[in-house]
DRENDO-1510 file (C-alpha; in Angstrom, 1 decimal, always signed):
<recs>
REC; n; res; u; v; w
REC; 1; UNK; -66.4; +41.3; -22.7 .
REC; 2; UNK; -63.6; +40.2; -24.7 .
REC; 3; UNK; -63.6; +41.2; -28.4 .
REC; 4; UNK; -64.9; +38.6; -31.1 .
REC; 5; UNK; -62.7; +38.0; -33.5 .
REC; 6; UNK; -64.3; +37.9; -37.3 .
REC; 7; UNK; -62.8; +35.2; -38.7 .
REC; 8; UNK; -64.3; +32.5; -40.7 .
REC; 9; UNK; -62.2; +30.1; -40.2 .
REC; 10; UNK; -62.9; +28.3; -36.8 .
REC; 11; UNK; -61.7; +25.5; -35.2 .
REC; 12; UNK; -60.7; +23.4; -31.9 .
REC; 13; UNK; -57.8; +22.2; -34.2 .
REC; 14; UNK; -55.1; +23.8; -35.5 .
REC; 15; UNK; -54.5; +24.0; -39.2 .
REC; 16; UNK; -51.7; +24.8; -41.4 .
REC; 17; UNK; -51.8; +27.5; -44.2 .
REC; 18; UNK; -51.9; +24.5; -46.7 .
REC; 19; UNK; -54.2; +22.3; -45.2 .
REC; 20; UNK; -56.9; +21.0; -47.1 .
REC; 21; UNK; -59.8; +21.8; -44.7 .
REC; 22; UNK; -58.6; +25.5; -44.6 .
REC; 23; UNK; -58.5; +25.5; -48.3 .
REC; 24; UNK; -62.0; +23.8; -48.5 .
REC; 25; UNK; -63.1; +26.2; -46.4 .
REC; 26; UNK; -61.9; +29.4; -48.0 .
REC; 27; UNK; -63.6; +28.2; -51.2 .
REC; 28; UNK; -67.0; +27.5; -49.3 .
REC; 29; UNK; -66.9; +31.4; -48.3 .
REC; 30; UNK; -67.2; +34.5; -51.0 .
REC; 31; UNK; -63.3; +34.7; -51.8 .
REC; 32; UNK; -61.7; +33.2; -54.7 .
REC; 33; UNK; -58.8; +31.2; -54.3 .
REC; 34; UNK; -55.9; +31.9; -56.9 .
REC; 35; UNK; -52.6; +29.8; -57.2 .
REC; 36; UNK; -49.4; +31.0; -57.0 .
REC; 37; UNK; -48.6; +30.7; -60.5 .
REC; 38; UNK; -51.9; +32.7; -61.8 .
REC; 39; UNK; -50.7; +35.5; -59.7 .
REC; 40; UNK; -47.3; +34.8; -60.7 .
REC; 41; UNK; -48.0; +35.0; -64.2 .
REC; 42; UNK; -50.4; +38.0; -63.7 .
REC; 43; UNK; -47.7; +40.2; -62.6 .
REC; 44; UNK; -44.9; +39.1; -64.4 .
REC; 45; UNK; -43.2; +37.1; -62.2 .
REC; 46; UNK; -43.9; +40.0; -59.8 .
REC; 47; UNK; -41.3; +42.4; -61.7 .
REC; 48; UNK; -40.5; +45.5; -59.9 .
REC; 49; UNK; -42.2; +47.7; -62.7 .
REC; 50; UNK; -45.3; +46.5; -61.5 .
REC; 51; UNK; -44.7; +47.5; -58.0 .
REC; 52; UNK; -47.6; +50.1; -57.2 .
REC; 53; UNK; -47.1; +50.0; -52.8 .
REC; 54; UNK; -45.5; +48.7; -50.2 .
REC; 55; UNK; -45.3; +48.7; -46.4 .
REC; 56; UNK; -44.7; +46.8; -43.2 .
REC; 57; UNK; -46.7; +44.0; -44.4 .
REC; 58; UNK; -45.3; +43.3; -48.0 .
REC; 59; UNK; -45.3; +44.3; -51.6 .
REC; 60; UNK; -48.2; +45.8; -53.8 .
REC; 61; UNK; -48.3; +44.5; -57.5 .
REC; 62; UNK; -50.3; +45.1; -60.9 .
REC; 63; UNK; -51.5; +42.6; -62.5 .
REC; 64; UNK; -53.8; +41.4; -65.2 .
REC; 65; UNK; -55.0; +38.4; -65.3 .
REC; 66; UNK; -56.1; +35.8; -68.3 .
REC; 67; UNK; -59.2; +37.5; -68.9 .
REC; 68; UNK; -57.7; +41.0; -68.9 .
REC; 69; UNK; -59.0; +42.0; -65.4 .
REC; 70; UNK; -56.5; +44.8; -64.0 .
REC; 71; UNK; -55.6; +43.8; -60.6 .
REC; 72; UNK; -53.5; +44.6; -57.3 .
REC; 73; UNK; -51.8; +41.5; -55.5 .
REC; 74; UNK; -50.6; +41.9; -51.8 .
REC; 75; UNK; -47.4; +39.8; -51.4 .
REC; 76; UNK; -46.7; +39.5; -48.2 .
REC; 77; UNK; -42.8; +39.4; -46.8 .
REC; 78; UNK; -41.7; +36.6; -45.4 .
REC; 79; UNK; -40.6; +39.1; -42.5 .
REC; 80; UNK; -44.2; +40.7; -42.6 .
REC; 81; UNK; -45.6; +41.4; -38.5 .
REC; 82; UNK; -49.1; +40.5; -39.9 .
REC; 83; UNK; -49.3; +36.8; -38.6 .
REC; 84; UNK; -51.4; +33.9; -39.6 .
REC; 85; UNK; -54.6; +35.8; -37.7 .
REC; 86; UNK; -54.4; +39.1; -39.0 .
REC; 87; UNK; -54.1; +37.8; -42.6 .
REC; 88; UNK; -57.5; +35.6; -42.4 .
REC; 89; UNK; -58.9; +38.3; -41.0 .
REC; 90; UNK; -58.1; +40.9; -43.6 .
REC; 91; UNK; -59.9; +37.5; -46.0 .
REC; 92; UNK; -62.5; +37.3; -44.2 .
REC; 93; UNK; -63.5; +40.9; -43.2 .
REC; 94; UNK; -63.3; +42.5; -46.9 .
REC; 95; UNK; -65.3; +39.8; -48.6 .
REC; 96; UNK; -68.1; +40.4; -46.2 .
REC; 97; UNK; -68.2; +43.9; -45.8 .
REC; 98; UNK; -69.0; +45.7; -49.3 .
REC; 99; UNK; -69.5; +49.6; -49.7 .
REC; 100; UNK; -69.0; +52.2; -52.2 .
REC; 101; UNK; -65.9; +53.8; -50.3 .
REC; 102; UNK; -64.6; +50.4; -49.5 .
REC; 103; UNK; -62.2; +48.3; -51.6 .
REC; 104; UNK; -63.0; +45.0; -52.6 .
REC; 105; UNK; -61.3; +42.0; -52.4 .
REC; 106; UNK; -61.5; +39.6; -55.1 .
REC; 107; UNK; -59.7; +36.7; -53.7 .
REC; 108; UNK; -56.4; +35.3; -52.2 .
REC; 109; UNK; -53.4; +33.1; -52.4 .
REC; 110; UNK; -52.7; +30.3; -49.5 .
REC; 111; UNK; -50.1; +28.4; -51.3 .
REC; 112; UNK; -47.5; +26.8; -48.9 .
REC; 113; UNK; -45.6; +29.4; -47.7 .
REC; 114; UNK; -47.1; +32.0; -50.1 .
REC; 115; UNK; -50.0; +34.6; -48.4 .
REC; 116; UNK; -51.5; +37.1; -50.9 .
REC; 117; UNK; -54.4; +38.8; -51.2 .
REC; 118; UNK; -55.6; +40.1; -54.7 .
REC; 119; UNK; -57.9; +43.3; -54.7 .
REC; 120; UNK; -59.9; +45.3; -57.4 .
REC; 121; UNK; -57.4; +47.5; -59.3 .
REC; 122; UNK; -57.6; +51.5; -58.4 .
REC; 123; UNK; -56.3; +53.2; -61.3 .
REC; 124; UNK; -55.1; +56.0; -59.5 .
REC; 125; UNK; -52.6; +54.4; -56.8 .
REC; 126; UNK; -53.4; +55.6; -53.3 .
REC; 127; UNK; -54.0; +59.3; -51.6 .
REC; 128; UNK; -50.5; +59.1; -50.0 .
REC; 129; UNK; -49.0; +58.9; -54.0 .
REC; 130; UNK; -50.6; +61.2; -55.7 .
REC; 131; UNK; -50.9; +63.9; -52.6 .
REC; 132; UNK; -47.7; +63.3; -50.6 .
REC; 133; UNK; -45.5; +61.9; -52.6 .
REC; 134; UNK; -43.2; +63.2; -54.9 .
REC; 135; UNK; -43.9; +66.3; -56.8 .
REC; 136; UNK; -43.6; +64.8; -60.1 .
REC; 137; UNK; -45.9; +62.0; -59.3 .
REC; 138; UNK; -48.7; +64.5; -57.7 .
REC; 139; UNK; -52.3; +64.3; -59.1 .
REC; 140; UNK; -54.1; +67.4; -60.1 .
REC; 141; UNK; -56.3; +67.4; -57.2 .
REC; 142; UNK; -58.3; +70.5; -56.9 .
REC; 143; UNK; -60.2; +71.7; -53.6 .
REC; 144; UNK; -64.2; +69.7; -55.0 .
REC; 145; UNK; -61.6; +66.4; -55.6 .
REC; 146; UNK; -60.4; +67.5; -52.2 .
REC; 147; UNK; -63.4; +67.5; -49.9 .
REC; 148; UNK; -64.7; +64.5; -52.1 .
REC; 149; UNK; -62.4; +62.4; -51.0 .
REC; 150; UNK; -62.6; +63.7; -47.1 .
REC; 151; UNK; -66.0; +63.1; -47.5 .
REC; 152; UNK; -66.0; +59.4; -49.1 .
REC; 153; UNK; -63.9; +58.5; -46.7 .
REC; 154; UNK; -65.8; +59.4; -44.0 .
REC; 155; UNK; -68.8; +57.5; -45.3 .
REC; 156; UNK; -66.9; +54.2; -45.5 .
REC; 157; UNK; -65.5; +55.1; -42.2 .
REC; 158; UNK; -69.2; +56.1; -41.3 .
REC; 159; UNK; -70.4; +52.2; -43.1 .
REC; 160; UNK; -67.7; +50.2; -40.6 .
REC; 161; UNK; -68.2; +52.2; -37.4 .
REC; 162; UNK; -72.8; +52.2; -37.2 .
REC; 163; UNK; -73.2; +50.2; -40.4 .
REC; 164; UNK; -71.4; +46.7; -40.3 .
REC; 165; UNK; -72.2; +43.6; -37.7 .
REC; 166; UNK; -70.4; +43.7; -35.7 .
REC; 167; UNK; -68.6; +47.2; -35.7 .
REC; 168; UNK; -65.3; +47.9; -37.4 .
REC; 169; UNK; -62.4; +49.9; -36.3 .
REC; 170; UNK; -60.0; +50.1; -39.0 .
REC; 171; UNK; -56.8; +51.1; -37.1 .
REC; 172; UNK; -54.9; +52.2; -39.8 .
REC; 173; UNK; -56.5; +55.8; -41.5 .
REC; 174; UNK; -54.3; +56.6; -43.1 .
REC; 175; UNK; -53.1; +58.7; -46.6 .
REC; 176; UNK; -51.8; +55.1; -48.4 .
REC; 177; UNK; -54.8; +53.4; -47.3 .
REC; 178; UNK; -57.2; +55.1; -49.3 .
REC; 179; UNK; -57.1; +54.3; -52.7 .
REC; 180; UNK; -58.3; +56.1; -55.7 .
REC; 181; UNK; -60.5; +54.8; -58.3 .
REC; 182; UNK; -61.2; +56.7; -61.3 .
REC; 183; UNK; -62.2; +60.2; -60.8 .
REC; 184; UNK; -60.4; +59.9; -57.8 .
REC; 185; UNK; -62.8; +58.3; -56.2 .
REC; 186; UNK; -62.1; +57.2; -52.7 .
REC; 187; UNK; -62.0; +53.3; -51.0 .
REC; 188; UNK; -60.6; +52.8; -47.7 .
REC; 189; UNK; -58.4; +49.2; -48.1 .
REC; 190; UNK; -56.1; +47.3; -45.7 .
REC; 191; UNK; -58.2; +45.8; -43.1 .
REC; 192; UNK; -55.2; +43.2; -41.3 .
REC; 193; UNK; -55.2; +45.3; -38.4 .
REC; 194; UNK; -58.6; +46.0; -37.7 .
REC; 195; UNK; -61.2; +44.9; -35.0 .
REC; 196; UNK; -64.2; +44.5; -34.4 .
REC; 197; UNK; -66.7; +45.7; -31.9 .
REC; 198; UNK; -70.3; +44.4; -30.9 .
REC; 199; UNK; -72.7; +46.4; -29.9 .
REC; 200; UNK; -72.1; +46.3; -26.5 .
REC; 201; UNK; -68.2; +46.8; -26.1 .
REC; 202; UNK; -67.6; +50.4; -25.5 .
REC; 203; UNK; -63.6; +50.0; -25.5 .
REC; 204; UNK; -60.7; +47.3; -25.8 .
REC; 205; UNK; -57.0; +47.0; -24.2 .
REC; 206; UNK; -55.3; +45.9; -27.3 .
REC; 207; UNK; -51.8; +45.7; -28.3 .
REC; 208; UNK; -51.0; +49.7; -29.9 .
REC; 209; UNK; -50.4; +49.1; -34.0 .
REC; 210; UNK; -50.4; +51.4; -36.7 .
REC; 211; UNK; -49.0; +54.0; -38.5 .
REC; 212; UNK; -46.8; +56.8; -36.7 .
REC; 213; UNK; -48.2; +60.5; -37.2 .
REC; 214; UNK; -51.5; +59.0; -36.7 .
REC; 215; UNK; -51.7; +57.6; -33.7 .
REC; 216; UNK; -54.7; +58.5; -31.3 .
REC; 217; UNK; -52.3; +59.7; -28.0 .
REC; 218; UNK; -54.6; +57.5; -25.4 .
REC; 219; UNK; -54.0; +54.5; -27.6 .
REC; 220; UNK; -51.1; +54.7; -28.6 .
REC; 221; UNK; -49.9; +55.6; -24.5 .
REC; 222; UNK; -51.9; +52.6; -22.8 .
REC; 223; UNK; -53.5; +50.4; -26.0 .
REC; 224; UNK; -57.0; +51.6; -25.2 .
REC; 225; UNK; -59.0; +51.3; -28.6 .
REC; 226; UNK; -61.9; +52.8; -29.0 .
REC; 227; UNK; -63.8; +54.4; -32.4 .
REC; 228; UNK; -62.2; +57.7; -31.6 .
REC; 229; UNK; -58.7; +56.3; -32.5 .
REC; 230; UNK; -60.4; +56.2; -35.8 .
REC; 231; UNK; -61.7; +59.1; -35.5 .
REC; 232; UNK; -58.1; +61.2; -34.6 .
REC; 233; UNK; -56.4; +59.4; -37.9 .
REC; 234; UNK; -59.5; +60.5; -39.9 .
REC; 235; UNK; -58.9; +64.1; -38.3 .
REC; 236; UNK; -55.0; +63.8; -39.1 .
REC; 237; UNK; -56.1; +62.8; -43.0 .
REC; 238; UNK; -57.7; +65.6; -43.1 .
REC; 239; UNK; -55.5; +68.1; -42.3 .
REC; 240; UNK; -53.0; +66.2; -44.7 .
REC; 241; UNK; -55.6; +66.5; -47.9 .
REC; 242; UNK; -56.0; +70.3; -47.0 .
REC; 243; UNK; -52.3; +71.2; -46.4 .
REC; 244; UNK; -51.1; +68.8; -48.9 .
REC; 245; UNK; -48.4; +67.9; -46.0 .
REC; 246; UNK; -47.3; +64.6; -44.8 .
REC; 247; UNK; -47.8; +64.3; -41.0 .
REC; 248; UNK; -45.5; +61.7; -40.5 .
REC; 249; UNK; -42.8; +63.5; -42.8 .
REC; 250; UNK; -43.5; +67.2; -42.6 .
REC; 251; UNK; -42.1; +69.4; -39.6 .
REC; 252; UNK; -43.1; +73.4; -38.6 .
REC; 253; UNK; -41.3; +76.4; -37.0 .
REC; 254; UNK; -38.5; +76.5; -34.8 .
REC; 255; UNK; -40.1; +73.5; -32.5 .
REC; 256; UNK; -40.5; +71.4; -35.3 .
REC; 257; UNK; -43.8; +71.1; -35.1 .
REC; 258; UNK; -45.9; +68.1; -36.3 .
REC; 259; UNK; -49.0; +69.3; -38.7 .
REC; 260; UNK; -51.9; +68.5; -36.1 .
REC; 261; UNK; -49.8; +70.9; -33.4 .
REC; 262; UNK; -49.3; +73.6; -36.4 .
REC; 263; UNK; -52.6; +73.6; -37.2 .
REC; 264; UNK; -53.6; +74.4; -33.9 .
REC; 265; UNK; -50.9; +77.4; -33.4 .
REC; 266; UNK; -52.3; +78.8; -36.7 .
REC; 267; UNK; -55.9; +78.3; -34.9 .
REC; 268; UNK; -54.8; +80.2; -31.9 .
REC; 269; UNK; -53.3; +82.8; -34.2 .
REC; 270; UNK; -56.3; +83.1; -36.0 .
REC; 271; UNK; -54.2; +82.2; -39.1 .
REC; 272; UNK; -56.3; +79.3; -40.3 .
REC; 273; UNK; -55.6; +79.1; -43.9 .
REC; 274; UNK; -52.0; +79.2; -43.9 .
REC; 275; UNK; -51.8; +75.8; -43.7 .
REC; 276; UNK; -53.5; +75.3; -47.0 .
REC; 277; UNK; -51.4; +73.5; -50.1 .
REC; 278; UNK; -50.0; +76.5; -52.0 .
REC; 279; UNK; -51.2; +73.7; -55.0 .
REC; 280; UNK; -54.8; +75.3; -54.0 .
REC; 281; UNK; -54.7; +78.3; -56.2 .
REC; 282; UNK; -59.0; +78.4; -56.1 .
REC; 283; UNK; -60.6; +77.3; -53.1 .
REC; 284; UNK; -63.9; +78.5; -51.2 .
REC; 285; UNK; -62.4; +80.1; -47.9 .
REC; 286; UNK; -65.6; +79.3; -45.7 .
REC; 287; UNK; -65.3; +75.6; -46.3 .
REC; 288; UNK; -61.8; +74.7; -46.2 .
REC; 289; UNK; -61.9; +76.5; -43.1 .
REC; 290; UNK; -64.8; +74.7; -41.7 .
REC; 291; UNK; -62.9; +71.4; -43.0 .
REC; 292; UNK; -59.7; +72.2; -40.8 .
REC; 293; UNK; -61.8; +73.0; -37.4 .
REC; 294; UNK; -63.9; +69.9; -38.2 .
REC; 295; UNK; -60.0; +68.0; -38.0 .
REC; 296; UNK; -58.8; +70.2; -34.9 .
REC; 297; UNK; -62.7; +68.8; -33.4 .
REC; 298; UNK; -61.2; +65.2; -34.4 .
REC; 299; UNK; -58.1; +65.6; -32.9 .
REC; 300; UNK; -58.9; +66.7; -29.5 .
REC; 301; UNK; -56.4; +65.4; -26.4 .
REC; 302; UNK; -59.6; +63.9; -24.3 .
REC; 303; UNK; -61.3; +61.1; -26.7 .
REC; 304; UNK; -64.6; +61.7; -25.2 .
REC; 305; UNK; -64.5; +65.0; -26.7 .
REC; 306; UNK; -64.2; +63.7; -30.1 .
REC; 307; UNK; -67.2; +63.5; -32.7 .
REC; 308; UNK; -68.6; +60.1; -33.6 .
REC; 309; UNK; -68.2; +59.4; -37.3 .
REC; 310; UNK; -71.8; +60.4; -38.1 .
REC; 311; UNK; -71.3; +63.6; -36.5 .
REC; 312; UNK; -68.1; +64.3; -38.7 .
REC; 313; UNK; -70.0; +63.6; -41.8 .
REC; 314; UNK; -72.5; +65.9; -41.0 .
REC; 315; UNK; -70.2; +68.6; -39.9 .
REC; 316; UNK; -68.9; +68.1; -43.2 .
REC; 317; UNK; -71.1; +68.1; -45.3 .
REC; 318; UNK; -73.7; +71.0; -44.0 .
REC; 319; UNK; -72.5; +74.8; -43.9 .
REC; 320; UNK; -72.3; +75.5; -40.4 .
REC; 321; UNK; -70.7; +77.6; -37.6 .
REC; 322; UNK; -68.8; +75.8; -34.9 .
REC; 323; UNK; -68.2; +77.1; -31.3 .
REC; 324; UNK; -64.5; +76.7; -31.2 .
REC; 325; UNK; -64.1; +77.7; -28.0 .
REC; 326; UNK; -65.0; +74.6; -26.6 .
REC; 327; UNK; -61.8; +72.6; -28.8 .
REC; 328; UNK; -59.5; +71.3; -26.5 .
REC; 329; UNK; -55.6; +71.1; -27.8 .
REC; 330; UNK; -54.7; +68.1; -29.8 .
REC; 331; UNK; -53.0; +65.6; -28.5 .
REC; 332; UNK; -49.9; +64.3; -29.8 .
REC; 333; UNK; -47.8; +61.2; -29.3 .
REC; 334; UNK; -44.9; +62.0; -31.2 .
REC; 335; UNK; -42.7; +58.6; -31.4 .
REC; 336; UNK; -40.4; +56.5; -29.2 .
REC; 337; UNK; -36.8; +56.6; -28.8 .
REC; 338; UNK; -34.2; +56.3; -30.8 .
REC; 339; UNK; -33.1; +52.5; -30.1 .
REC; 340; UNK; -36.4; +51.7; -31.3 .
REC; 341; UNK; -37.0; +53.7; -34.2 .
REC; 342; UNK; -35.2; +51.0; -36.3 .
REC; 343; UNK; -37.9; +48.4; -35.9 .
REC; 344; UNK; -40.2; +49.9; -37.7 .
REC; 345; UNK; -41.2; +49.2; -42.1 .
REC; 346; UNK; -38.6; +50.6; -44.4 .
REC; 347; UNK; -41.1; +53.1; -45.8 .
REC; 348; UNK; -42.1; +54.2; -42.5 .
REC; 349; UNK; -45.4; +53.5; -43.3 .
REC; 350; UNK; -46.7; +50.9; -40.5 .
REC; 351; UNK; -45.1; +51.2; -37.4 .
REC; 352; UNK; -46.7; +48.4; -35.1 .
REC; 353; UNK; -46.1; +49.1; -31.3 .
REC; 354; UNK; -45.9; +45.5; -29.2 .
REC; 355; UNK; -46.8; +46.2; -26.1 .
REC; 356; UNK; -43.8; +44.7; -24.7 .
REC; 357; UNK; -42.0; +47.7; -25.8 .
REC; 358; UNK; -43.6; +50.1; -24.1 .
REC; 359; UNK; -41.4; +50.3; -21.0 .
REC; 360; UNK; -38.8; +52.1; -23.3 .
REC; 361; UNK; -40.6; +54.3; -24.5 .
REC; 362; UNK; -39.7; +57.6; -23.6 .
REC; 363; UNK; -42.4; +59.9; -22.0 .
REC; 364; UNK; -40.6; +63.2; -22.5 .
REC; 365; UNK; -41.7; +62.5; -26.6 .
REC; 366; UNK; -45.5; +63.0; -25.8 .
REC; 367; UNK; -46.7; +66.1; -26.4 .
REC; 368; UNK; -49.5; +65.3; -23.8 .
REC; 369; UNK; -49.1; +63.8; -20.3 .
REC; 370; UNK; -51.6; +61.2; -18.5 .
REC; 371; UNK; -53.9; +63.1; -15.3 .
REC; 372; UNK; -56.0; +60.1; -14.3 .
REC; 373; UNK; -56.9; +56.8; -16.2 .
REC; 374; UNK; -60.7; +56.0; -15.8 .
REC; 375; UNK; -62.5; +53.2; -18.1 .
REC; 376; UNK; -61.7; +55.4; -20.9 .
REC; 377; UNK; -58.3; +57.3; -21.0 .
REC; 378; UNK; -58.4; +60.6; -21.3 .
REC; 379; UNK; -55.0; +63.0; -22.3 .
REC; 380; UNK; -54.3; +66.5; -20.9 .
REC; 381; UNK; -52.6; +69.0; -23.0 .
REC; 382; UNK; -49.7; +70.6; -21.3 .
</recs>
């Protein structure tokens, strides 16, 4: 079965961005539509101090509006990959799914060629800022903020994977896609790549996009999309909240490791907690430990090996011993080559992956090779 695309606004005909029925329907659903010059006026002409993000996809702005709400507007580039589609999706998938650990959207901005999307304002900028960014702009985040945020996260995960009709898979875990409210309080945002899943659709050949140093191997390889690729970002996240180490960025040992293949030389070396942030001058031992083999049982080469969601949060949240013995190796997909590296955001933080680019990709970069491809690929660890 193919997948259904959420999206509200159906039709036999083709409309334009500014076309009247698109508009009337917008304003018949649960999003508010803004103009231009509100959102203009709310951010100050959109002046780079009130820059808070960007990415593949556009600019991130604060912005208050006439009746003082604080608020974050998505511009998107004109040169932004996330088409027409993805963009009504993003519309149309926030305002109908709601959840603690999810942010909201408030409304958009479909003004000729203008597409922005305004969101509830998180006053303390995303994980990826105040974890992995630069030292001066680091939160204090001490190990109980820690493991509340893993945990938050996995509870909206948990909400869009068993919860929401039809399933979600978000597609883009990732440290600057969850946002931090006050107290730090977690929300999972940026929905334009995601997909959906009835209840009957196991897995989906897609077209691979998302965020290097992230990437599920088996999906990133062939585009098969499954939970699981969720699953391996959330496992990645992880590892990046306890180590206080970009994945994408950071690099170990003489072989340069990248954190997930770290991690699991520490594992083998029964050196666990050396990959905790030297930031953690307090932690419980026990739990951050059980924390890191809960993201080497996330990041497993073979997706089938992989805990759902609601076994994560339970392996989480419940002080328990895990046979790790039965973890198989991570996989890793490490990149492609160098004559494509320059396609990708400024920022490096969304890489999407046409599939028409596979072919030169270079298979000597995977850290995992392909042994057989049944109805749901499975990866190999050399």
């Amino acid at each position: 079965m193919k997948l259904i695309c959420f999206c509200a606004f159906r039709s036999s005909k083709r409309k334009t961005l500014d076309s009247p029925t698109l508009a009337e329907e917008i304003s018949t659903s649960n999003v508010r539509l803004f103009s231009y010059s509100m959102l203009r006026s709310a951010t100050g002409n959109f002046h780079p101090s009130n820059r808070i993000g960007g990415g593949g996809f556009g600019v991130v702005y604060k912005g208050v509006l006439s009746d003082d709400t604080q608020v974050a507007v998505k511009s998107l580039s004109a040169e932004s990959k996330q088409g027409t589609r993805e963009f009504l999706t993003e519309i149309d998938m926030i305002s109908n799914v709601r959840h603690p650990n999810l942010v909201q959207l408030l409304g958009c901005c479909i003004e000729g060629t203008n597409r922005m999307l305004v969101y509830e304002y998180m006053e303390n900028n995303s994980l990826a800022s105040a974890l992995l960014g630069p030292k001066h702009k680091h939160a204090d985040l001490d190990w109980p903020t820690r493991a509340a945020i893993c945990m938050g996260t996995a509870q909206g995960l948990l909400f869009l994977h068993e919860e929401a009709e039809p399933h979600v898979v978000h597609r883009d875990i990732k440290a600057s896609n969850i946002l931090l409210g006050r107290d730090f309080h977690p929300k999972i945002g940026d929905f334009g790549l995601a997909k959906l899943f009835p209840d009957n659709v196991t897995h989906l050949s897609t077209q691979v996009a998302g965020t290097m140093g992230y990437l599920a191997p088996e999906y990133a390889l062939l585009g098969q999309l499954t939970k699981k690729a969720d699953i391996y970002s959330f496992g990645v996240l992880i590892l990046e909240i306890v180590s206080g180490r970009s994945s994408s960025k950071a690099a170990f040992g003489e072989d340069l490791m990248v954190l997930v293949e770290w991690t699991w030389k520490l594992k083998e070396e029964s050196r666990l907690l050396d990959i905790v942030d030297p930031e953690l001058v307090e932690y419980p031992e026990d739990e951050v430990e059980r924390f890191i083999k809960v993201a080497l049982f996330c990041t497993q080469a073979s997706s089938q090996q992989r805990p759902s969601i609601k076994q994560v949060v339970e392996m989480l949240s419940k002080d328990r011993n895990f046979n790790v013995k039965t973890l198989i190796q991570p996989g890793v997909y490490k990149g492609y080559t160098t004559r494509d590296s320059g396609n990708g955001s400024s920022d490096g933080s969304s890489s999407s992956l046409p599939r028409e680019r596979k072919k030169s990709m270079n298979p000597s970069i995977f850290s995992t090779r392909l042994i057989h491809a049944p109805s749901m690929t499975e990866m190999q660890p050399r």
